[in-house]
MIBA-58543 format. One record per residue (C-alpha): x negated, y negated, z negated. Coordinates in steps of 0.02 Angstrom, whole numbers, padded with zeros to 5 digits, always signed. Example, Ala and Ser with C-alpha at 12.3 -4.5 7.8 and 13.67 -1.06 7.14 Angstrom:
2
-00615+00225-00390-00684+00053-00357
! end
This chain:
133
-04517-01365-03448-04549-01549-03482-04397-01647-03527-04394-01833-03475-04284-01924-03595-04207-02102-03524-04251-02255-03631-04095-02319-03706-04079-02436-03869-03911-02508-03908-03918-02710-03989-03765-02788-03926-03587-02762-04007-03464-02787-03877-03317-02746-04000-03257-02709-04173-03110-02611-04209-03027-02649-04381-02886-02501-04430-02758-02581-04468-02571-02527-04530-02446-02659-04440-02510-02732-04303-02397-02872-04288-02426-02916-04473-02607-02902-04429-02607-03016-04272-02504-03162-04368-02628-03159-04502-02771-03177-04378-02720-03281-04277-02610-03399-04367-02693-03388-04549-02877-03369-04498-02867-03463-04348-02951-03329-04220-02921-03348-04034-02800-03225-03971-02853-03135-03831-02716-02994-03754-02614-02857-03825-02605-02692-03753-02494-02539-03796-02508-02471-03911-02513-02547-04044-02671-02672-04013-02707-02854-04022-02880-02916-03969-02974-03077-04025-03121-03177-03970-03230-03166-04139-03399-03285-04073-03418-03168-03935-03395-03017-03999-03211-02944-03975-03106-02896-04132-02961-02741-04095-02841-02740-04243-02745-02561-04189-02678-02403-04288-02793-02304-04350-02826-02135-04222-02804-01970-04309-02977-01886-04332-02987-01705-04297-02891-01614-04422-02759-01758-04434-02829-01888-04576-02819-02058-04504-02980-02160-04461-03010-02261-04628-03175-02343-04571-03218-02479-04422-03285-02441-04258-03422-02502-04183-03447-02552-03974-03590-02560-03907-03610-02658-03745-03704-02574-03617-03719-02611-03409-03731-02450-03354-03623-02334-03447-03653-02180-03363-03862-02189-03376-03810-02245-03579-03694-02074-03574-03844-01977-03497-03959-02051-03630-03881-02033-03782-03818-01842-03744-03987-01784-03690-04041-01834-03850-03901-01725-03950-03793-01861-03995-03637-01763-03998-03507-01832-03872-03335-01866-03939-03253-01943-03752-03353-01950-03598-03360-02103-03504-03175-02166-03448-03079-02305-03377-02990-02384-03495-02908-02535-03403-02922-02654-03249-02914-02839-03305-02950-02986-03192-03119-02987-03146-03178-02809-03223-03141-02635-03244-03156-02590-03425-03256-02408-03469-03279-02317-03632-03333-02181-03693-03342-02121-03901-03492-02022-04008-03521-01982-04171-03685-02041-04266-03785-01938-04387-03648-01977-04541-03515-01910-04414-03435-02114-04407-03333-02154-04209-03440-02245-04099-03407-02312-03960-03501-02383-03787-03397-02499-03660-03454-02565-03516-03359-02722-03401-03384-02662-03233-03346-02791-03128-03233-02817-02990-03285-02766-02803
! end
């Protein structure tokens, strides 16, 4: 049996989550000591900034399996389709942490996600801005 894989390469960071421990503490310091655009907040817990294009999440750290807290980044990749990106990164055995999900409707676009877990077993994640019918 032949198996046809889908031609896929990630380049585009769409976001960067930074762990952080308060996120109010976090947000001041970004946005009123480094002088980054504030974006939105959403619960919980999570404070989003325009960094040249590429969005910045300060939020809590998520418990990893077995209960120690995230300690490193996350990586977004950008993708249009994130479905075909899902179908392309599992058929190659990248294993799948969260299938593709809505995370939130904002103005113009529905916002997907889904999470994996590279080679080094580091979160990453793919989001896609589906827009608006």
């Amino acid at each position: 049996m032949s198996t046809t894989i889908t031609p896929l390469a990630l380049s585009q960071i769409g976001q960067i989550m930074i762990p952080v421990a308060d996120v109010d503490r976090a947000t001041h310091f970004y946005r009123e000591t480094l002088g980054m655009r504030f974006l939105f907040a959403a619960p919980p817990n999570m404070a989003f900034f325009d960094c040249g294009g590429v969005r910045l999440l300060l939020g809590a750290p998520e418990p990893e399996p077995g209960g120690a807290a995230q300690a490193a980044g996350i990586l977004y990749y950008r993708v249009g389709d994130i479905q075909q990106a899902d179908g392309a990164l599992t058929g190659r055995g990248v294993e799948q942490v969260s299938p593709p999900h809505h995370v939130t409707r904002m103005p113009d676009h529905d916002l997907w996600m889904a999470f994996y877990r590279d080679s080094e077993h580091n979160l990453f994640g793919l989001m896609s801005e589906v827009p608006l019918a």
